[in-house]
C-alpha angles and dihedrals in degrees: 000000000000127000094260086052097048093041089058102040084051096054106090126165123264129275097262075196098068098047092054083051084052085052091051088051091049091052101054092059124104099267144075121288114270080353082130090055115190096005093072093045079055086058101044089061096042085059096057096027091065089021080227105133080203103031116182113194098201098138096069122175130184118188134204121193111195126206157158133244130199093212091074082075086069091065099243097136139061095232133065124243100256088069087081089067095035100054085043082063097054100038076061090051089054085238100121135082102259086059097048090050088042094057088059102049088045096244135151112232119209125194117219121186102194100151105009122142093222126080101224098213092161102039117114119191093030119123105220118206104142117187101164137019092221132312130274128255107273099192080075098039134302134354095213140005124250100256084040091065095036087052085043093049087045091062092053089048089052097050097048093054088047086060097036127106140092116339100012134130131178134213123190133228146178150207127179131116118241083024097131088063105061086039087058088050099058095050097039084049087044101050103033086237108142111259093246089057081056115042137085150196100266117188089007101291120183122244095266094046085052091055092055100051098050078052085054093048087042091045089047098044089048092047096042106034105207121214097233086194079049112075084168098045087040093047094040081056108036113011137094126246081236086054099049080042085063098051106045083049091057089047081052102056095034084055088057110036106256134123139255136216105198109211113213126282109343106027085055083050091071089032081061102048083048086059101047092059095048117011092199087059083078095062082070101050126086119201109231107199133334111255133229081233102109094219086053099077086045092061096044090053094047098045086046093234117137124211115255087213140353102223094161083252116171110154106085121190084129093291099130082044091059086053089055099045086054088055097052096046086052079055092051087049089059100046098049102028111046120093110250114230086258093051095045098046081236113150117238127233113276121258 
């Protein structure tokens, strides 16, 4: 049986009966009932997501694949393509945004190159599983081959279940310059939406530049013809190795009970490809943030997942998953740490 197929037969959905124990337990606390709103709905499913009535998340992870992609030849960024390897560098060096709010969440960030153009011969602390050097342009046919995106999802599959184990949760990030266009092109290829109701500015680009690149994900939808029944065959066409990465990251965890904080745009791109595949691997995800990003709203709402905040965030590498893990773990706070009525000696609302 190979990794991929491990990985799926392992994914099964949640115990509907713990979260209902984890509801008991909230309302038992001194406080009103709900009055915690969403927090307590974070700590119900982290209840039946890891099956731990007192679950403590103190090993926490978040990952950033970094890759090329052919299409930035096409001119659709801001930035050039040496910024990949660049920003890899300083991610290393703890210099980025996703270290600073790290740091504050009290996470752990790994670098994974899994598709960059670049050999990083002087680069401690990577994790090097290259799988690609870069994409090809999808805007002339696809950006990977079959057995390419299922080596890239197995990566991603691997490294979850090295991380895995009691208290961990994981957040995902990304780096790769032109990202935001192959992840508009999967959901545009997903949902049927026309490429210009689902794609963004990206780094900042200027009106002629966005025209462009909605003519570069028509041209490659209409070259490449993706299978939309099809994630593999979507994600084999359109997608980043950073994106199938993802994915396989977000299969690894689900398989193994652990939970994931999904960053913005790219990084629900391959959260969506992951659900695709298998529809119960949602019950383990978490969105982060909403992005500024327009397709991002339209893979929330098809994967049935719901933003835990809208910050007008844009810039990836795992930063608004660093946010999120920081709200769960304030959830978590509240569950195992407030007094119950009994314990406190508080009187409950009469019946």
């Amino acid at each position: 049986m190979s990794i991929f197929e491990e990985a799926l037969r392992g994914i099964r959905p949640v115990d509907a009966g713990l979260i209902e124990k984890a509801r008991e337990r909230l309302d038992s606390l001194t406080k009103p009932r709900d009055s915690l709103g969403r927090l307590e709905e974070f700590a119900r499913r982290i209840v039946a997501i890891t099956g731990e009535l007192r679950p403590v998340l103190d090993k926490k992870t978040i990952f950033t694949f970094a890759a090329d992609h052919g299409v930035a030849d096409e001119g659709v960024s801001a930035f050039p393509k040496e910024v990949t390897r660049q920003m890899v560098y300083n991610f290393l060096g703890g210099g980025a945004g996703i270290n600073a709010l790290a740091r504050h969440a009290g996470a752990e960030v790994v670098v994974v190159d899994i598709g960059v153009d670049f050999e990083f011969d002087d680069a401690p602390g990577l994790v090097k599983r290259k799988v690609v050097s870069g994409t090809r342009n999808i805007r002339s046919g696809p950006a990977m081959t079959g057995e390419e995106a299922l080596k890239c999802l197995e990566v991603g599959i691997a490294i979850a279940w090295e991380h895995a184990g009691k208290g961990a949760i994981f957040g995902t990030g990304e780096m790769g310059i032109a990202n935001t266009t192959p992840a508009s092109a999967i959901i545009a290829a997903l949902s049927g939406l026309p490429p210009e109701a689902v794609t963004g500015r990206g780094t900042g680009i200027d009106d002629a530049i966005f025209r462009h690149k909605v003519k570069v994900i028509e041209d490659a939808i209409a070259v490449n013809r993706p299978d939309p029944s099809d994630p593999l065959d979507v994600l084999a066409k359109l997608g980043g190795a950073e994106i199938a990465g993802i994915a396989g990251l977000v299969m690894g965890a689900a398989s193994k009970r652990v939970p994931v904080v999904v960053d913005g745009f790219i990084s629900t791109a391959g959260a969506l490809i992951a659900r695709e595949i298998e529809p119960a691997a949602a019950q383990y995800m978490f969105a982060a943030h909403r992005s500024v990003e327009k397709g991002h709203a339209a893979m929330l709402e098809r994967m049935g997942l719901r933003p835990f905040v809208d910050l007008d965030l844009r810039l990836g590498e795992g930063t608004g998953a660093a946010i999120g893990i920081s709200l769960i773990e304030a959830a978590l706070r509240v569950y195992n740490e407030m007094a119950t009525f009994g314990d406190a000696g508080v009187s409950e609302k009469n019946a």
